[in-house]
C-alpha positions as CSV (number, residue, x, y, z in Angstrom):
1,X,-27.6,-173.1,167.7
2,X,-26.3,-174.9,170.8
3,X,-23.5,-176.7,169.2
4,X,-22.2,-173.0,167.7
5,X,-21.8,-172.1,171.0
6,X,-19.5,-173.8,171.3
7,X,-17.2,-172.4,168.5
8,X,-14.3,-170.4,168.4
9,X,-15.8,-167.6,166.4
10,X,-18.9,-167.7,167.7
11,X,-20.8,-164.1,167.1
12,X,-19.1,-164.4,163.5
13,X,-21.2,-167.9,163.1
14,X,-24.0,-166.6,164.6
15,X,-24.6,-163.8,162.1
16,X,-24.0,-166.1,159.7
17,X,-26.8,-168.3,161.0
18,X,-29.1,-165.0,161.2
19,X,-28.7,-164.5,158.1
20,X,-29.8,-167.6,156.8
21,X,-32.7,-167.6,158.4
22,X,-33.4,-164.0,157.3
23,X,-36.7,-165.1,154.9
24,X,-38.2,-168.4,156.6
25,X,-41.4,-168.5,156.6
26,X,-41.7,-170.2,160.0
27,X,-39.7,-167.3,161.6
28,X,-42.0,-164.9,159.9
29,X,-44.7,-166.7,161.3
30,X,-43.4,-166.3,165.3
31,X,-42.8,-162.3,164.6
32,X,-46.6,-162.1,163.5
33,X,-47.9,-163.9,165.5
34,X,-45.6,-164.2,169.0
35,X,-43.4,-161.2,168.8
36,X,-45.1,-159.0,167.0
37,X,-45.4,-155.9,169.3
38,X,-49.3,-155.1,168.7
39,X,-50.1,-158.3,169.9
40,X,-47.9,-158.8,173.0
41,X,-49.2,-155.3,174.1
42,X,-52.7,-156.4,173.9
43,X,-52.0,-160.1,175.7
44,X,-49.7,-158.3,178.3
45,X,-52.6,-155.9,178.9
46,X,-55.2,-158.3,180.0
47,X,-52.9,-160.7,181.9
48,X,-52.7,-157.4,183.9
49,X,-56.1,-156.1,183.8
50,X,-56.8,-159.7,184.8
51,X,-54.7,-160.2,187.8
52,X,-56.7,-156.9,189.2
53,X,-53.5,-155.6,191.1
54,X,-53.3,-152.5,193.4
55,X,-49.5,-151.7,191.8
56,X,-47.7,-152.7,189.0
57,X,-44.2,-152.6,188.7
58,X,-42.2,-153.5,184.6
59,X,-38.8,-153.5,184.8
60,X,-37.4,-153.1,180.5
61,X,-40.6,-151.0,179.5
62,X,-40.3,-149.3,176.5
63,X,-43.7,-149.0,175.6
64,X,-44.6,-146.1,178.4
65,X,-46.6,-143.7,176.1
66,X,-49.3,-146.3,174.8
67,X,-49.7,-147.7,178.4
68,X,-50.6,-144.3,180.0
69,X,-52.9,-143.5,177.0
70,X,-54.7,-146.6,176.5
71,X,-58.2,-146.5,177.0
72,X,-58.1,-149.6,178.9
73,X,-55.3,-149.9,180.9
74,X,-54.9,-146.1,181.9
75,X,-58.6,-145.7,182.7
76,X,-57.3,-147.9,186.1
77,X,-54.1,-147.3,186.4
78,X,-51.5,-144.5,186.3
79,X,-47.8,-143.7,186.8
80,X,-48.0,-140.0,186.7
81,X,-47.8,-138.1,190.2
82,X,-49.2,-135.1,189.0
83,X,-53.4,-135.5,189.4
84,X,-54.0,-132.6,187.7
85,X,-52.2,-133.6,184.2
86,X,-54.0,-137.0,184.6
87,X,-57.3,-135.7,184.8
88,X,-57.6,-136.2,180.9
89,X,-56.8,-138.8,179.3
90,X,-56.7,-137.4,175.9
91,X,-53.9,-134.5,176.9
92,X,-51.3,-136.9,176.2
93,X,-49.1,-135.8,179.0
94,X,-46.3,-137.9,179.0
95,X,-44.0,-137.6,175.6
96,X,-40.6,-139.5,175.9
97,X,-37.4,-137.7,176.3
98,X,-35.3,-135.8,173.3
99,X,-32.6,-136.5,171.9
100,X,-30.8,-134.3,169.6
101,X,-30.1,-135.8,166.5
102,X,-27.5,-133.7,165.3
103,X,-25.2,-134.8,167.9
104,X,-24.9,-132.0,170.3
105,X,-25.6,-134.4,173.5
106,X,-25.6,-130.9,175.6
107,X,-29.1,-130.5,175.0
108,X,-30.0,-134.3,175.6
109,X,-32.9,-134.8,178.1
110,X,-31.3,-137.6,179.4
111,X,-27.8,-136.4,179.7
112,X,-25.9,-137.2,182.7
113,X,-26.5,-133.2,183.6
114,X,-29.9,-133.1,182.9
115,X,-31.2,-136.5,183.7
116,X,-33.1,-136.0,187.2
117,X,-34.1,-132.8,186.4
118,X,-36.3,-134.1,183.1
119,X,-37.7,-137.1,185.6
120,X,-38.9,-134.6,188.0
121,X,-40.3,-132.6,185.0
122,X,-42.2,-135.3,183.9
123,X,-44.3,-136.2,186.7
124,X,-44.0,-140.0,186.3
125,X,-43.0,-142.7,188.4
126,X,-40.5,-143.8,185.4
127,X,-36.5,-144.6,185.1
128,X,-35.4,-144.4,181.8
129,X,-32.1,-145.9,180.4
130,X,-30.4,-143.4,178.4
131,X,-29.4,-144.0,174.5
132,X,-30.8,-147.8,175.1
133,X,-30.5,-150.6,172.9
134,X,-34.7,-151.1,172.9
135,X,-34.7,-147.1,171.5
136,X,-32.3,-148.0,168.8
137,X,-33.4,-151.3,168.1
138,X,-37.0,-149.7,167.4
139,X,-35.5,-146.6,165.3
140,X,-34.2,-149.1,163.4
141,X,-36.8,-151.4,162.5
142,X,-39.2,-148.3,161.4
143,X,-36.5,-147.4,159.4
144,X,-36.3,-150.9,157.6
145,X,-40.1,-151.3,157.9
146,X,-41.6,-147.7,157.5
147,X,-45.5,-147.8,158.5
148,X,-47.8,-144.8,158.6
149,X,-48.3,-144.7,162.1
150,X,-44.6,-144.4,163.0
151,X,-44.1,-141.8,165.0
152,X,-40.1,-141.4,165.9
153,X,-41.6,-138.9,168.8
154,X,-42.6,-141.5,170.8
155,X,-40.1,-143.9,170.8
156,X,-38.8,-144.7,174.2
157,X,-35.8,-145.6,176.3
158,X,-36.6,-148.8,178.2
159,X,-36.3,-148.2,181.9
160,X,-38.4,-149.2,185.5
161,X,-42.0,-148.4,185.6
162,X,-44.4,-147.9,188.8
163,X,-48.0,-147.5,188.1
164,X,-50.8,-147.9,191.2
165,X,-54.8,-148.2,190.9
166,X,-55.8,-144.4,190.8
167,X,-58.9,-145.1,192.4
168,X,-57.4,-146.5,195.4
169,X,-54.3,-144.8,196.0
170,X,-52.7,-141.4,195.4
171,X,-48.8,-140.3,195.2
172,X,-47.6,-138.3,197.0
173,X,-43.7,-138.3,197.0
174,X,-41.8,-138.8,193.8
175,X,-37.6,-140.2,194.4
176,X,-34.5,-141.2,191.9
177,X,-31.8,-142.4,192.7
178,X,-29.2,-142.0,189.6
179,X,-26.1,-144.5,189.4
180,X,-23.2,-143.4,189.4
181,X,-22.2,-140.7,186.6
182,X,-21.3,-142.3,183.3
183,X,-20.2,-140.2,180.4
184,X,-22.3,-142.5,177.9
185,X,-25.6,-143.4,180.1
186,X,-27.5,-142.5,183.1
187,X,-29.9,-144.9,184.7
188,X,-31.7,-144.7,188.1
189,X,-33.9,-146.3,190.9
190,X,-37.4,-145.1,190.6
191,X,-39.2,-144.5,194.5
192,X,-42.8,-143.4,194.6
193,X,-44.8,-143.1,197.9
194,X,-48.5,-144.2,197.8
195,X,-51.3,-142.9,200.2
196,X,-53.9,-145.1,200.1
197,X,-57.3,-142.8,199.9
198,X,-59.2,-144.9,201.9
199,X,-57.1,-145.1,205.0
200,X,-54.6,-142.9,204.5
201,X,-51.3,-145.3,205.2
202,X,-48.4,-145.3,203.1
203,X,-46.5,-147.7,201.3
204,X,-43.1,-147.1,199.8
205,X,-42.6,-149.0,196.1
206,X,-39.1,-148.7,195.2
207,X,-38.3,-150.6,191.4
208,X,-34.9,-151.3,189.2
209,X,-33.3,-153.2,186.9
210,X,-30.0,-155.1,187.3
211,X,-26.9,-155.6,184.5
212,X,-27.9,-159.0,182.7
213,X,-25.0,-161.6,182.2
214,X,-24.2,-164.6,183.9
215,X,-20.2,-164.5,184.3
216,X,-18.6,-163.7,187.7
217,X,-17.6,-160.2,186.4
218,X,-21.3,-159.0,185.9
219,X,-22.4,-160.4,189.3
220,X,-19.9,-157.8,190.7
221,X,-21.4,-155.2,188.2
222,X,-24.7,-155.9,190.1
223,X,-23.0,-155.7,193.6
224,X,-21.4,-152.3,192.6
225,X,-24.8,-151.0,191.4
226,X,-26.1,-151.9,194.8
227,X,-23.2,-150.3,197.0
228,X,-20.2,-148.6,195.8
229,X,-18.3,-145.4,197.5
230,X,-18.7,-143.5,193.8
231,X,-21.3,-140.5,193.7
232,X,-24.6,-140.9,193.7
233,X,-26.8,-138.3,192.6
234,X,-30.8,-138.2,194.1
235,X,-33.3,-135.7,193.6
236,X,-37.4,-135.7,195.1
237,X,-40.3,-133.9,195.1
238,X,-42.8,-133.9,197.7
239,X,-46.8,-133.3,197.9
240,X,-47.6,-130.4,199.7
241,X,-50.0,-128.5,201.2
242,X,-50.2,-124.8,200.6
243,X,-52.5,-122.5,201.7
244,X,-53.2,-118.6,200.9
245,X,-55.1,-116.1,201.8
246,X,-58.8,-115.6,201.3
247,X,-57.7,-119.0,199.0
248,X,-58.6,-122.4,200.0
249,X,-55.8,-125.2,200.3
250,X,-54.4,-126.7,197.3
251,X,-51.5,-129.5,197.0
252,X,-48.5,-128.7,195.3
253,X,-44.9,-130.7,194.3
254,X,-42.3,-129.2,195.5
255,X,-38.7,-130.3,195.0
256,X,-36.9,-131.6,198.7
257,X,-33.9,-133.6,199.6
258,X,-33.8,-136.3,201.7
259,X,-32.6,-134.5,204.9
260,X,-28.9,-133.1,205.6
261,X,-28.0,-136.6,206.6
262,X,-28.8,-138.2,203.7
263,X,-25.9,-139.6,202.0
264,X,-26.8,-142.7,199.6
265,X,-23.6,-145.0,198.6
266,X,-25.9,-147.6,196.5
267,X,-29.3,-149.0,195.9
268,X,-29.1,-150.9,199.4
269,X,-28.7,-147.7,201.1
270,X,-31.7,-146.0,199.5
271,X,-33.7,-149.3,200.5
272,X,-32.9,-148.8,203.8
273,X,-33.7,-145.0,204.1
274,X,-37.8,-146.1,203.2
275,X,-37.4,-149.2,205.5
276,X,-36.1,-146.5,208.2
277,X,-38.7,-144.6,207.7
278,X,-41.7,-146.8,208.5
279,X,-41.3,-146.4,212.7
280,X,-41.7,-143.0,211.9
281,X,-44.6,-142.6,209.5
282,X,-45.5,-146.3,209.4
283,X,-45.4,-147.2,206.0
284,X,-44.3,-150.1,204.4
285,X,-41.8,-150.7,202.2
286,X,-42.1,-153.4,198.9
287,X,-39.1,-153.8,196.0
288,X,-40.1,-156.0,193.3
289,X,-37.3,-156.1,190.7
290,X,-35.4,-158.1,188.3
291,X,-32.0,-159.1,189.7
292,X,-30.8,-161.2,187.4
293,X,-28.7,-162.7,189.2
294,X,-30.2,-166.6,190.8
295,X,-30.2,-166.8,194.5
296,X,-27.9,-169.4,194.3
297,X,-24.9,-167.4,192.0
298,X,-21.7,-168.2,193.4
299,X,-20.5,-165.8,196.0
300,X,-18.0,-163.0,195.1
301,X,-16.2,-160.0,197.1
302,X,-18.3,-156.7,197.3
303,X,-16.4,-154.3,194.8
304,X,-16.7,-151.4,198.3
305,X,-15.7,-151.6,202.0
306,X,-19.0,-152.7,204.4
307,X,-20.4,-151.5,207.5
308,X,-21.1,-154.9,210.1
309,X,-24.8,-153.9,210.1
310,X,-24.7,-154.6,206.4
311,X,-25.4,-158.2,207.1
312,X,-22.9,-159.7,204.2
313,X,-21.0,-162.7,205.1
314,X,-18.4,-162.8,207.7
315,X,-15.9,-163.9,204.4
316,X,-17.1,-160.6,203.0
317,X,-18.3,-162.4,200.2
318,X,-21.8,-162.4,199.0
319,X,-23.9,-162.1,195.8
320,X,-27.0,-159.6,194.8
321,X,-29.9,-161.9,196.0
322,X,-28.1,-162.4,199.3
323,X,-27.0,-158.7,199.8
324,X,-30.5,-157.5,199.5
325,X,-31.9,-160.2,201.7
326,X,-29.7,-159.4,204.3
327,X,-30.7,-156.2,204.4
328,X,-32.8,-156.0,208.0
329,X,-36.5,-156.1,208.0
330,X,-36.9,-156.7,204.6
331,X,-37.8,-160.2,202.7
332,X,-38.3,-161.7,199.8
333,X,-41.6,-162.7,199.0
334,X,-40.1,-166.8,197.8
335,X,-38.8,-167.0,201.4
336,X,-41.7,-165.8,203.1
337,X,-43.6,-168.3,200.9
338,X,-41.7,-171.3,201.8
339,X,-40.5,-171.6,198.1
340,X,-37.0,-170.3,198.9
341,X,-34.8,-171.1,202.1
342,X,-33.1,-168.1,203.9
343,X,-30.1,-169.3,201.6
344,X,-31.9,-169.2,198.8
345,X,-31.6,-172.8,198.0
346,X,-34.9,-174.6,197.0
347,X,-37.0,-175.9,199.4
348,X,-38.1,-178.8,197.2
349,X,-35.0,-180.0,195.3
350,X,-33.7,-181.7,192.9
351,X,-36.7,-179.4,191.7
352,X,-36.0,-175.4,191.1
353,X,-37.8,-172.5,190.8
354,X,-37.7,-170.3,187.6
355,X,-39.4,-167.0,186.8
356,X,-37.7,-166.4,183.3
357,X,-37.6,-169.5,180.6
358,X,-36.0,-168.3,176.7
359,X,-33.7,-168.8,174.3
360,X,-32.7,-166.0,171.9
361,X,-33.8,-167.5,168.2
362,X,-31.6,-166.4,164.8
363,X,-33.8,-163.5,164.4
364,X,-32.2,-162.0,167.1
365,X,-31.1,-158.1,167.0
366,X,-28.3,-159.5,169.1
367,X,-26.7,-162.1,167.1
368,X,-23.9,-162.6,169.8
369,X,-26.6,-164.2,171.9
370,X,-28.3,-166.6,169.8
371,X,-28.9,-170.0,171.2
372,X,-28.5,-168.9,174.8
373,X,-30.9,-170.4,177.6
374,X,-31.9,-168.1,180.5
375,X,-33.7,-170.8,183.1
376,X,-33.7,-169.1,186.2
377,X,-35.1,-167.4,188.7
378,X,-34.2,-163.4,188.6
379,X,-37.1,-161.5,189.5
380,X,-38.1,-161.0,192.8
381,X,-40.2,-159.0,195.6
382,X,-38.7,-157.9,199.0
383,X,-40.6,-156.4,201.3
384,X,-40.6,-155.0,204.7
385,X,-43.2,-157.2,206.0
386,X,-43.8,-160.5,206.1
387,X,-47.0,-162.2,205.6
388,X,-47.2,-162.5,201.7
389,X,-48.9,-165.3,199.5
390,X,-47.9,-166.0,196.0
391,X,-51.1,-166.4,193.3
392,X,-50.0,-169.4,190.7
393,X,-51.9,-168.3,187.6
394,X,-54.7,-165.9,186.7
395,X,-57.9,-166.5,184.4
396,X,-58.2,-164.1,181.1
397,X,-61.6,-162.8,181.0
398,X,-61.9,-163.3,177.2
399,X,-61.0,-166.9,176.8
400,X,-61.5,-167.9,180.3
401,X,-57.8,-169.7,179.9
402,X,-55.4,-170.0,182.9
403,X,-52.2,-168.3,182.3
404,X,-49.0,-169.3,184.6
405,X,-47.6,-167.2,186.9
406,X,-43.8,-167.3,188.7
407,X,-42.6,-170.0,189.8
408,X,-42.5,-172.2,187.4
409,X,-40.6,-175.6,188.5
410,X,-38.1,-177.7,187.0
411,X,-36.1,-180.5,187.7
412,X,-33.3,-179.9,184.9
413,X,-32.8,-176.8,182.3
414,X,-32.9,-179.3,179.5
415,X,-35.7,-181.1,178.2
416,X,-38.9,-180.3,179.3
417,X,-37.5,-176.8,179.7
418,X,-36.6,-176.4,176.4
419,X,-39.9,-177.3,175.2
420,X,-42.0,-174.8,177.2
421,X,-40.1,-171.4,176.4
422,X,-41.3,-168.2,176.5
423,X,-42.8,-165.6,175.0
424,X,-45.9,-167.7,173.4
425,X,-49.2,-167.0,172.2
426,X,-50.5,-166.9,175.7
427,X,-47.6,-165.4,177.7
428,X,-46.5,-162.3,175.9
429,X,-43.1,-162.1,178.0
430,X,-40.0,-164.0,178.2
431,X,-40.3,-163.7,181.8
432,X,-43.5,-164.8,183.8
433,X,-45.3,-162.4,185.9
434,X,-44.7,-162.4,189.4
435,X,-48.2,-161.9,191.3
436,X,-48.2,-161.3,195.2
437,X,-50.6,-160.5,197.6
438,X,-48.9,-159.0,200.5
439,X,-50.6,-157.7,203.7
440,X,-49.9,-154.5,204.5
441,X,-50.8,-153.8,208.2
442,X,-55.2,-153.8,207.8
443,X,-55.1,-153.4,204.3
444,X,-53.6,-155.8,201.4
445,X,-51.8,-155.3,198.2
446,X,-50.6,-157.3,195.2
């Protein structure tokens, strides 16, 4: 697979490849029992319920239906806003958006036009790509594999999900932050503000999901997603309290903007309207998200004009990791942990951290990327305050085995690398989760 890589015609070769692969045995062993999705739900489930944490963040989750309606997992946890459609489990609440499948995209869900006004409708902390490759490449295999329990009503877009212990915390404000209009997609920053019950302070989680691709070209994708001078469109709703006569009080959402000042030009911007915030109502702010980009990707020239307190470099050239870092007040968790320098270099080289480790095998529903090694580190938490500690691994409760959490460390992307990729039979993701307790004033959360 490595040595087509290097071919002319390489997608051309690679589908060859595929295609000879189509029947082995061996690969038909890793979908059962690796990638099968029925069994990477149920692993990916108890590495969470294990870790215990007070918020989860999943950045590519396609899957949103069967977490917020497993007994399990949505028994402790929830995404929706909305106590009162939570309050049973069974009601289903939450169907994915519809398409129309004749073609008339007017009455799309998640149509540039309708977009923030279906995510406000649906009362859950929850970005959804629009038209997404995970969608289609699910169709399709029910289509080539019809089961019984297919059911094309819940198939998903993947997107960025927030979900918080109900016991501890509560929502109460609800934000998205839509890029730029497209005529084909729409994608968006999901915000959601937490009260915690017990003493009533705030904490702003804020979660998204960068362009993928290692070339120069895609690095400024990921700057423009993070400040560009295009239009942004933003819509939130906000808990209330509303009271009427002879009637005692009862919260209610009610849609809000962000003030008559509010004018967002990027992902950066809308960072630093929650990290604003906190003098006033003092919250905290936390962003974990996947970059991809490394903290060490060669610099390049913001695709929009600057403002001096937006911290880039005095060359004007900077790269994701860097922009958001340089945002003030706000760090990520690897610095604050002595596993990054400011820079983002490694404190420890020639060894480097990683949070991702896999290579796309011939059964690949993208042919194109067969044989390509991802050995980096591209997810990350930034947070507005700054004691936080990393946990290494976490112990499953049914087997009592220790699975690894991010970073892992390595001294070279081949070799040992190479031998240790991801997902497995333990770790049901190609990336490995990122697990951080961070101390929030008097209380904590990871």
């Amino acid at each position: 697979m490595l040595a087509l890589n290097g071919e002319v015609d390489k997608t051309s070769a690679l589908i060859k490849l595929k295609k000879q692969f189509a029947n082995s045995p061996e690969l038909d062993l890793v979908e059962k029992e690796i990638l099968s999705w029925g069994k990477r739900f149920e692993r990916l489930k108890e590495v969470a319920m294990a870790a215990n944490p007070d918020i989860i963040t999943f950045q590519e989750m396609d899957h949103l239906h069967q977490f917020i309606t497993d007994p399990e997992f949505g028994k402790k946890y929830t995404c929706c806003v909305d106590e009162t459609m939570m309050m049973n489990l069974a009601q289903e609440y939450y169907t994915p958006a519809k398409y129309n499948e004749k073609g008339e995209k007017k009455s799309d869900e998640l149509r540039t036009d309708n977009y923030l006004d279906h995510l406000l409708k649906s009362r859950v902390a929850f970005a959804p790509k629009s038209y997404s490759n995970a969608r289609n490449f699910r169709l399709k295999r029910m289509k080539d594999s019809p089961s019984e329990e297919d059911d094309k009503t819940l198939v998903d877009d993947d997107g960025v999900a927030i979900f918080w212990d109900k016991e501890k915390y509560r929502a109460v404000e609800l934000g998205f932050l839509k890029h730029p209009d497209s005529k084909k997609k729409s994608e968006a920053i999901v915000a959601v503000v937490l009260e915690e019950k017990k003493t009533k302070k705030l904490i702003n989680v804020l979660s998204a999901h960068f362009p993928s691709g290692a070339e120069e070209k895609k690095e400024k994708e990921r700057l423009d997603v993070l400040k560009n001078n295009k239009k942004w469109t933003y819509k939130h709703i906000l808990l209330r309290e509303k009271s009427e006569s002879d009637q005692p009080k009862k919260s209610i959402w009610v849609v809000d903007d962000y003030g008559d000042d509010a004018k967002f030009d990027g992902i950066v911007s809308y960072l630093k309207h929650y990290v604003g915030r906190e003098k006033m109502d003092l919250s905290k702010t936390i962003f974990p998200t996947d970059v991809n980009s490394k903290p060490e990707f060669p610099l390049t020239t913001l695709p929009s004009p600057v403002d001096v307190e937006d911290g880039v470099l005095t060359d004007g050239k900077t790269n994701a990791w860097k922009f958001l870092q340089s945002i003030p007040n706000f760090e990520c968790v690897w610095v604050q942990s002595k596993i990054l320098a400011p820079g983002g270099n490694s404190i420890n080289p020639p060894s480097f951290p990683i949070s991702v480790n896999k290579m796309r095998g011939p059964s690949s529903d993208q042919p194109d990327k067969i044989g390509e090694h991802q050995c980096e580190l591209t997810d990350h938490i930034f947070t507005s305050y700054c004691r936080s500690k990393v946990i290494d691994k976490v112990t499953l409760r049914s087997t009592k085995i220790e699975v690894e959490t991010a970073p892992k460390m390595y001294e070279s992307e081949e070799g040992k690398a190479e031998q240790e990729l991801y997902p497995t039979m333990i770790m049901p993701s190609d990336h490995l989760p990122v697990i951080v307790d961070i101390e929030l004033a008097q209380t904590a959360s990871s």
